[in-house]
C-alpha positions as CSV (number, residue, x, y, z in Angstrom):
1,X,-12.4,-42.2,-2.8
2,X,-12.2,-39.0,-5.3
3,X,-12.1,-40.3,-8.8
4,X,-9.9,-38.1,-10.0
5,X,-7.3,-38.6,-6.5
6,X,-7.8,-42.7,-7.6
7,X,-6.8,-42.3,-11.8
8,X,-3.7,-39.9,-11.1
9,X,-2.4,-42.7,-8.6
10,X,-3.0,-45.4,-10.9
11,X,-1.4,-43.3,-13.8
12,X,1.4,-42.2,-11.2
13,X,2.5,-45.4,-9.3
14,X,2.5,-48.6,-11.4
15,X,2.6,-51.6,-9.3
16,X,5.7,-52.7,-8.0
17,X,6.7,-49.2,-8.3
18,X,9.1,-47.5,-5.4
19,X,6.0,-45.4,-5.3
20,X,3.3,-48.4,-4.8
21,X,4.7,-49.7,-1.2
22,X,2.1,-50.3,1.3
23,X,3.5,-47.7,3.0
24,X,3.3,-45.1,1.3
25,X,-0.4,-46.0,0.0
26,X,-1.7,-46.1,4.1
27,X,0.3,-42.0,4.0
28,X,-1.7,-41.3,1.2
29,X,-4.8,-42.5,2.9
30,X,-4.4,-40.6,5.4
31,X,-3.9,-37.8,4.0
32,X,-6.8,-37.9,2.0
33,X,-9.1,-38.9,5.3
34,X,-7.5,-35.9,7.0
35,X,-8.3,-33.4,4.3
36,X,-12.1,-34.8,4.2
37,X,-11.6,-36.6,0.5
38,X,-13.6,-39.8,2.0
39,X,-11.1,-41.8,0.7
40,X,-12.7,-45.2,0.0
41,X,-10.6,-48.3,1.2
42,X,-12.6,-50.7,-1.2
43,X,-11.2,-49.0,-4.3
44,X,-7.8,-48.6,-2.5
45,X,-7.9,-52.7,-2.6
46,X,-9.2,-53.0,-6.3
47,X,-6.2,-50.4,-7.3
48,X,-3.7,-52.2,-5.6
49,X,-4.8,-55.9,-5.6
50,X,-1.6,-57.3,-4.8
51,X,-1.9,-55.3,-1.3
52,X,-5.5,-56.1,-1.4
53,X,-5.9,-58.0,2.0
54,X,-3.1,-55.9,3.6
55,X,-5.4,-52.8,2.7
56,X,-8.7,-54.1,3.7
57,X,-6.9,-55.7,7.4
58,X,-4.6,-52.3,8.6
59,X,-6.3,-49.2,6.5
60,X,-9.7,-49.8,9.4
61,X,-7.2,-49.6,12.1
62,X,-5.7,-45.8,10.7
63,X,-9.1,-44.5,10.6
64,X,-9.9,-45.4,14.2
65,X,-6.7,-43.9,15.3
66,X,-7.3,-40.7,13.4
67,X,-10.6,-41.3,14.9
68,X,-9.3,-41.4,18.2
69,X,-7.1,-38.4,17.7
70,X,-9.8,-36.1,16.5
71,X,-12.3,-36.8,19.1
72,X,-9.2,-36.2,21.7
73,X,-8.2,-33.2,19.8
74,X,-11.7,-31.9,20.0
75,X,-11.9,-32.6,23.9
76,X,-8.7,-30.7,24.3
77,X,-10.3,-28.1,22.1
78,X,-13.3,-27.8,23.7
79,X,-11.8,-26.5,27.2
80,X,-10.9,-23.2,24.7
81,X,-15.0,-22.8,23.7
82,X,-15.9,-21.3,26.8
83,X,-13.7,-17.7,25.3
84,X,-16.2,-17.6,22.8
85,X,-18.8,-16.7,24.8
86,X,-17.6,-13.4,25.6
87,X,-17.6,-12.4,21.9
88,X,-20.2,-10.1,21.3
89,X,-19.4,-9.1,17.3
90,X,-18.5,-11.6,14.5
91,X,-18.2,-9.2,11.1
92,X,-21.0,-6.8,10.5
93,X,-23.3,-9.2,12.9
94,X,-23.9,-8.3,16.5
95,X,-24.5,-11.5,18.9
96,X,-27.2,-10.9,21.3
97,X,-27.3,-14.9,22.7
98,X,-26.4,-18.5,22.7
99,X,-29.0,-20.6,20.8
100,X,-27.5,-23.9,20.8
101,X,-24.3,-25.3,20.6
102,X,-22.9,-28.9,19.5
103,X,-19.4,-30.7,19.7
104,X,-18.0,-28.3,16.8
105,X,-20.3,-25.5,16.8
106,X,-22.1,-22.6,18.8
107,X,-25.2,-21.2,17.1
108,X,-25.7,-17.5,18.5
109,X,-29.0,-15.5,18.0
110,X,-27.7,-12.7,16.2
111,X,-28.6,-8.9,14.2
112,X,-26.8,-8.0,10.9
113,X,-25.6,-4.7,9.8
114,X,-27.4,-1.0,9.7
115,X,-30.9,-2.6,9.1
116,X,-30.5,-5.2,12.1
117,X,-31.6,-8.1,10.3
118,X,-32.2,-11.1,12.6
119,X,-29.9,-13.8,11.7
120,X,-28.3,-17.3,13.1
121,X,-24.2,-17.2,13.1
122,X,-23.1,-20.5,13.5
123,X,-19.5,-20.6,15.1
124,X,-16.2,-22.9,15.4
125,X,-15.2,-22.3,19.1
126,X,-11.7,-22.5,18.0
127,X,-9.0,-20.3,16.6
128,X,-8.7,-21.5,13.0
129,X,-5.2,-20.9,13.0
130,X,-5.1,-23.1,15.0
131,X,-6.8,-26.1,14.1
132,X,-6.8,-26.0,9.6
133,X,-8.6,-28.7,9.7
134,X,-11.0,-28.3,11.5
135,X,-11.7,-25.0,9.8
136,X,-11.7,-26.5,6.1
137,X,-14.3,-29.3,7.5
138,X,-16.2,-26.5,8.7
139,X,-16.2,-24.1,5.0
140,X,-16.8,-27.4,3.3
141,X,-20.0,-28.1,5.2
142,X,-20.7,-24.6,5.0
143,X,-20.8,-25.0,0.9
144,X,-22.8,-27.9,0.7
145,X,-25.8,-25.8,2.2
146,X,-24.5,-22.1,0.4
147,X,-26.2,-23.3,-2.6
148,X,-29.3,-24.5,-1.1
149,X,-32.3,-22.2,-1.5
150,X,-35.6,-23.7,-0.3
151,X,-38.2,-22.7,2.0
152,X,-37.8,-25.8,4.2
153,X,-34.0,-25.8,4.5
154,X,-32.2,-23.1,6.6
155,X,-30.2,-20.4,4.7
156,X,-26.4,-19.5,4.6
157,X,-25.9,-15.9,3.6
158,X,-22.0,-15.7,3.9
159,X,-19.2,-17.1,5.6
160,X,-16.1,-15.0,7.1
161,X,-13.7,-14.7,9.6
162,X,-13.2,-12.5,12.1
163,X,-10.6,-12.4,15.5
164,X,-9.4,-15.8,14.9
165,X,-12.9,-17.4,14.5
166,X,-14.5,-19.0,11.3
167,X,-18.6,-18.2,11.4
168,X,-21.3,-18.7,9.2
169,X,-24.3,-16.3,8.9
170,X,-27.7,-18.0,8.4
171,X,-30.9,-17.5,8.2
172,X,-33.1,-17.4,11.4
173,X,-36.0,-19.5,12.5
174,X,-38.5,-19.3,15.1
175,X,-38.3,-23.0,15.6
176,X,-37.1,-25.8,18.5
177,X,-35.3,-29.1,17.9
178,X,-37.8,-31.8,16.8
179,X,-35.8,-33.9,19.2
180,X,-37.5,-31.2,21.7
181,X,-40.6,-31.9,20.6
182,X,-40.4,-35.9,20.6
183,X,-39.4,-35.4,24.4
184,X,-42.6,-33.5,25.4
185,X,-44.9,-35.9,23.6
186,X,-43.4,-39.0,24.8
187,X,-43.7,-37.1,28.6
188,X,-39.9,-37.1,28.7
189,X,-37.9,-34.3,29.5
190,X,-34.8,-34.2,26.8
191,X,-31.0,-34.1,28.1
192,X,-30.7,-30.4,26.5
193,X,-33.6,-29.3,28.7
194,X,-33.7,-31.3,31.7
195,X,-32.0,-28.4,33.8
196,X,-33.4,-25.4,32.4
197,X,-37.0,-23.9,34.0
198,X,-39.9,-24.9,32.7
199,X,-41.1,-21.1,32.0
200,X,-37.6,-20.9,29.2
201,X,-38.9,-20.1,25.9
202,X,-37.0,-23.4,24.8
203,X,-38.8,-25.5,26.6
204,X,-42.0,-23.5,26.4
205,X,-42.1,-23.6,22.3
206,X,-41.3,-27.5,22.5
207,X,-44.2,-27.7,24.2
208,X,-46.6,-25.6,21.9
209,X,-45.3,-27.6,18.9
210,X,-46.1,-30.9,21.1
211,X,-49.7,-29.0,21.7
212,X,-50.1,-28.8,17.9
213,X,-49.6,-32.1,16.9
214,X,-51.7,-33.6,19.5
215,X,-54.4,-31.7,17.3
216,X,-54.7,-34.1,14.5
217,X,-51.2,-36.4,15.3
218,X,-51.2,-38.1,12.0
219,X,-52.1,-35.3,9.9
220,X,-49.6,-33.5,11.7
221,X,-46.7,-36.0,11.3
222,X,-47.3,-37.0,7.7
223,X,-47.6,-32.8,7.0
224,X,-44.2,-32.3,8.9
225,X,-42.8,-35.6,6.7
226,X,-43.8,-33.8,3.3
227,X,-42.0,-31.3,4.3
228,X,-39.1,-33.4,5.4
229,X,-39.4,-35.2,2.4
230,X,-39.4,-32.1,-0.2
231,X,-36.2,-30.6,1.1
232,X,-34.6,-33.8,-0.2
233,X,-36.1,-33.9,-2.8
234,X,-34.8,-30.6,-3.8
235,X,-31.4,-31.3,-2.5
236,X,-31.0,-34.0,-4.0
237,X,-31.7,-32.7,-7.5
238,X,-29.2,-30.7,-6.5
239,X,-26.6,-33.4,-6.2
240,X,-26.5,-32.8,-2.3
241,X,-27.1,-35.3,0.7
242,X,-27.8,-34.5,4.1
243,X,-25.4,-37.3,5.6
244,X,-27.0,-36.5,9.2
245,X,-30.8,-36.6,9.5
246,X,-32.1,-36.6,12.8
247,X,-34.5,-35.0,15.1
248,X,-31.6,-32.6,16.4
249,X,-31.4,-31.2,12.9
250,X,-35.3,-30.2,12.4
251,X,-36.5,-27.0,13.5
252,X,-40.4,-26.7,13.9
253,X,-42.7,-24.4,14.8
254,X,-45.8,-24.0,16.4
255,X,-47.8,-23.7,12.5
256,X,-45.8,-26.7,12.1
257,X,-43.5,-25.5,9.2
258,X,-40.3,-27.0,9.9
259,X,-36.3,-26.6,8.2
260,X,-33.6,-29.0,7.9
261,X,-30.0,-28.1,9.1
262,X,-27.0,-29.9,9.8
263,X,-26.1,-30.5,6.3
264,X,-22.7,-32.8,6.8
265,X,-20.0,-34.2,4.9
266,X,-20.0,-38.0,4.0
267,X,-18.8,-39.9,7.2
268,X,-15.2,-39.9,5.7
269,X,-14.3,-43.4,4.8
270,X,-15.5,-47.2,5.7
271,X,-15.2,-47.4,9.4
272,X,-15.3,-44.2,10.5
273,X,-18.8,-43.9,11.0
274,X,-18.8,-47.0,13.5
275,X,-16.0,-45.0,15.4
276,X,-19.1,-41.8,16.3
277,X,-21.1,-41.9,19.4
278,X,-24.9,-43.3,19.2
279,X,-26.8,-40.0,18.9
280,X,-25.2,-39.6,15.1
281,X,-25.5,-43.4,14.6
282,X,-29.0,-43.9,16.0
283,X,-30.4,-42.7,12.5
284,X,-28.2,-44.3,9.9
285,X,-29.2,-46.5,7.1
286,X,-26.9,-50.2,6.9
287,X,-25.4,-49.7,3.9
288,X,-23.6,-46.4,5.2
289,X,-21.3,-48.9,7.6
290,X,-20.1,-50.5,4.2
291,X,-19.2,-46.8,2.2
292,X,-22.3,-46.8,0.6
293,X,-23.8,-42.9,0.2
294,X,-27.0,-42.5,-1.7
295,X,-30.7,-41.0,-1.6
296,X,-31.9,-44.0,-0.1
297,X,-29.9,-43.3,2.4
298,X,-30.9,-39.9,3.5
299,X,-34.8,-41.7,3.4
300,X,-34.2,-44.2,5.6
301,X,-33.3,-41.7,8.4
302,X,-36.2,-39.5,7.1
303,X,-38.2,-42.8,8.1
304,X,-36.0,-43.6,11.4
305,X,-36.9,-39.8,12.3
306,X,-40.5,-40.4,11.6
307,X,-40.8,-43.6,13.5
308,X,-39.8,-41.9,16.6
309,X,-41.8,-39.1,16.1
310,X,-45.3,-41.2,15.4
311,X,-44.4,-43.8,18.5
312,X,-42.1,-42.0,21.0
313,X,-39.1,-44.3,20.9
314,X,-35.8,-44.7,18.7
315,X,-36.3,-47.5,16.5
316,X,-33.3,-49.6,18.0
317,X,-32.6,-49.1,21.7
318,X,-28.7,-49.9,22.6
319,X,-26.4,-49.1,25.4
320,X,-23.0,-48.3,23.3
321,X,-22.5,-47.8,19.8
322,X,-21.5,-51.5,18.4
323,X,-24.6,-52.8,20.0
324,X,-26.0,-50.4,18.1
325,X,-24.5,-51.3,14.9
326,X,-25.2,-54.8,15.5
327,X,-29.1,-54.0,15.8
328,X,-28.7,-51.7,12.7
329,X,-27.0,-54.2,10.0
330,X,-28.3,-57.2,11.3
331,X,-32.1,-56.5,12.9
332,X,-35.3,-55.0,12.2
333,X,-36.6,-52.7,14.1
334,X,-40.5,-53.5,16.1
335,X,-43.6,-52.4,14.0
336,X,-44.2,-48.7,14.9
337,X,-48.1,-50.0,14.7
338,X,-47.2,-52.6,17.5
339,X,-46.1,-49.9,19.9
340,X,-48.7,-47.0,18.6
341,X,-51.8,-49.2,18.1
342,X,-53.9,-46.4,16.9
343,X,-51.3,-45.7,13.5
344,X,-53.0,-46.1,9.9
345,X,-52.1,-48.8,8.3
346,X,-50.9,-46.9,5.8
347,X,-49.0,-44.5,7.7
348,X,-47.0,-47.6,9.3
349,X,-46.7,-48.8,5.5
350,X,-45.1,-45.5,4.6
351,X,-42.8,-45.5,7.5
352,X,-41.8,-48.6,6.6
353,X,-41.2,-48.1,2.8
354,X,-38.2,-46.0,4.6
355,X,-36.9,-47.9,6.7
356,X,-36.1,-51.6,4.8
357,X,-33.0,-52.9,5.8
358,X,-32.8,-53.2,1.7
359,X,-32.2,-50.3,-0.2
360,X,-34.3,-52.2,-3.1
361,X,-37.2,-52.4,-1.2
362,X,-37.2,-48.8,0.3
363,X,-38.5,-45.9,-1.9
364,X,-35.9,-44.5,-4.7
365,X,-36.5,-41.3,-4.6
366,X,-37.7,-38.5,-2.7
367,X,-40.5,-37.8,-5.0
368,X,-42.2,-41.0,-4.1
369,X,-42.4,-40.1,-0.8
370,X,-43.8,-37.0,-1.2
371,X,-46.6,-38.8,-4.2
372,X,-47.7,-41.5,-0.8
373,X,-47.7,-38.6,2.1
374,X,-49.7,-37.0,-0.2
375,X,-51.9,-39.8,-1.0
376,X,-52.1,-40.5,3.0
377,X,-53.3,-37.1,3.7
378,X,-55.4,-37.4,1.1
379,X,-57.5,-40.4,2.6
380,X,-56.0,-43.0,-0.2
381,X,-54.4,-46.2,1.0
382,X,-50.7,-46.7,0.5
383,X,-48.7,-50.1,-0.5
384,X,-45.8,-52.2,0.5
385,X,-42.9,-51.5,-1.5
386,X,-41.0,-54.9,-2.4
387,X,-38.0,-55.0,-4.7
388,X,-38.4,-56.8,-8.0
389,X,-36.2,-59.5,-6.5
390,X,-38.7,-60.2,-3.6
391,X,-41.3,-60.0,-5.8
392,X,-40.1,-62.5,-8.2
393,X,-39.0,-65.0,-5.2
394,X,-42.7,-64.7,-3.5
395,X,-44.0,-65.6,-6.8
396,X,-41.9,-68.7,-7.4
397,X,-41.9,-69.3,-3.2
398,X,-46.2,-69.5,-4.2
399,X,-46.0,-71.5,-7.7
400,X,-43.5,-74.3,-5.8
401,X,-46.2,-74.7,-3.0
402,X,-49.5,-74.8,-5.6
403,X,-47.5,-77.5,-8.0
404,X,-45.0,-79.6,-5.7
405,X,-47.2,-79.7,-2.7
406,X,-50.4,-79.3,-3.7
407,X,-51.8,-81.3,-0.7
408,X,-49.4,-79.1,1.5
């Protein structure tokens, strides 16, 4: 929950106060979840302890109805996308074709102004007067990349609207999904391509990215990692997280350079990120389902991502999303070495620095990352990470077997 939201209710509504009913705290809620605050429903319960159980039971149950509403409210909205695709100018930029397109958003290939400078414009298929909220979800995620300038993270130039319609302009890459590229080395063919010919560029550039790897695979996926792994690292300096890292929002090319997109807003409040569907859970660290943001976080999908890339599978295979969050809180996923028996040891070890079901024992930062990809690449071996907890309990688990049972 906002700090600063959290003190002026506690200044404002003393308990017992005709403004402290449970009532009017769930209102307040869900205002706040509406208007993207990520209202936290733990601090809600420390505020308001004598509503404490009350909160924690019923405030679950308003974000899965809002949940439900906005997913139904985007179904209804989505029958209005196909209008879009008749728009042929956005501002000064002139849209030549669709790129891509996700459950809030079209990305268009697109040429700006006099000088026809090739750009990405990334657009709400809505009217924004119609849907506010939508539209202030949209500028907000816009910001958090705006200020963004690195060479592995895609651009925004500017934001605008224009006939009813709220569109970002962005810089454009020469790249395909790396979820693309996963498919055509693991000999699958990938939902989003399945029906197109084999001869479209899409499907062609997957394939020449697939082509490269195959080269020198672990050079290849450790190089594409480092560069993963930078973008945080520079992001996060900046005080941003990603919030959504997955294969789906990697663009590579066939020099293997690659970009992150897809920048997103904190899944809103504890809750609501169990209520998405599997392809934006698939990637999530365990602490995320408790309201717990942080850069450990953004590296254990890094590492999720990487698994997949190195073996050909998702780390957790479910049918529905609470199986899935069952295997994500509560199991480990199979050593990628088991199911790609040719993986360096220590490029396993570095995937599975990310991937702990312990933040502890993951790595911290970003920057230690990028210090053992480098250290892979450069022929050195790489070790286990292991909280200063574990450590300390292996050590005593050792000195209890060599002194009580010595004959053990």
């Amino acid at each position: 929950m906002n700090s600063e939201i959290l003190t002026q209710m506690v200044t404002t509504a003393e308990p017992g106060s005709e403004y402290c009913t449970l009532e009017e705290l769930a209102t307040q809620f869900v205002d706040e979840y509406r208007r993207w605050l990520n209202p936290s429903i733990e601090d809600y319960a420390t505020a308001y302890p004598e509503y404490a159980s009350e909160i924690r039971e019923s405030f679950p149950v308003l974000i899965a109805m809002e949940e439900w509403k906005g997913n139904q409210e985007i179904t209804c909205l989505k029958q209005q996308a196909a209008d879009c695709l008749n728009l042929r100018q956005l501002g000064n930029c002139h849209l030549t074709r669709e790129m891509s397109r996700s459950r809030t958003a079209i990305i268009f290939e697109a040429v700006q102004g006099a000088q026809r400078r090739p750009v990405a414009v990334k657009l709400m298929p809505w009217k924004s007067e119609l849907t506010p909220r939508w539209r202030d979800r949209f500028e907000r995620e816009a910001r958090l990349t705006f200020r963004l300038k690195h060479q592995n993270i895609i651009s925004i130039y500017s934001t605008g609207e224009d006939q009813g319609y709220s569109f970002a302009v962005m810089q454009q890459v020469r790249g395909v999904g790396l979820n693309q590229v996963i498919a055509c080395l693991s000999g699958a063919i990938h939902a989003e391509i399945a029906n197109c010919d084999q001869s479209h560029p899409g499907v062609q550039q997957a394939q020449s990215v697939a082509d490269s790897l195959q080269q020198d695979p672990w050079r290849g996926y450790a190089s594409l990692a480092l560069q993963m792994a930078n973008a945080l690292r520079y992001a996060h300096s900046r005080g941003t997280l990603h919030n959504d890292f997955r294969p789906e929002n990697i663009l590579v090319n066939s020099d293997l350079d690659c970009w992150l997109t897809g920048f997103a807003l904190p899944q809103f409040a504890e809750g609501a990120l169990k209520q998405q569907q599997t392809l934006t859970l698939r990637n999530q660290s365990p602490e995320r389902f408790c309201g717990e943001v942080s850069e450990q976080s953004d590296l254990y999908s890094l590492g999720m991502t990487l698994y997949e890339l190195a073996t050909g599978v998702p780390p957790f295979a479910a049918e529905n999303s609470q199986q899935l969050l069952e295997l994500i809180t509560h199991s480990e996923p199979q050593r990628p070495g088991d199911l790609a028996t040719d993986m360096p040891t220590s490029f396993e070890t570095i995937i599975l620095n990310c991937i702990s079901r312990s933040s502890r024992e993951r790595y911290q930062t970003a920057d230690e990352l990028s210090i053992d990809l480098v250290r892979f690449l450069n022929g050195k071996s790489v070790r286990r990470r292991v909280s200063r907890q574990s450590a300390f309990r292996d050590k005593w688990s050792w000195f209890w077997r060599k002194t009580m049972c010595p004959l053990g």
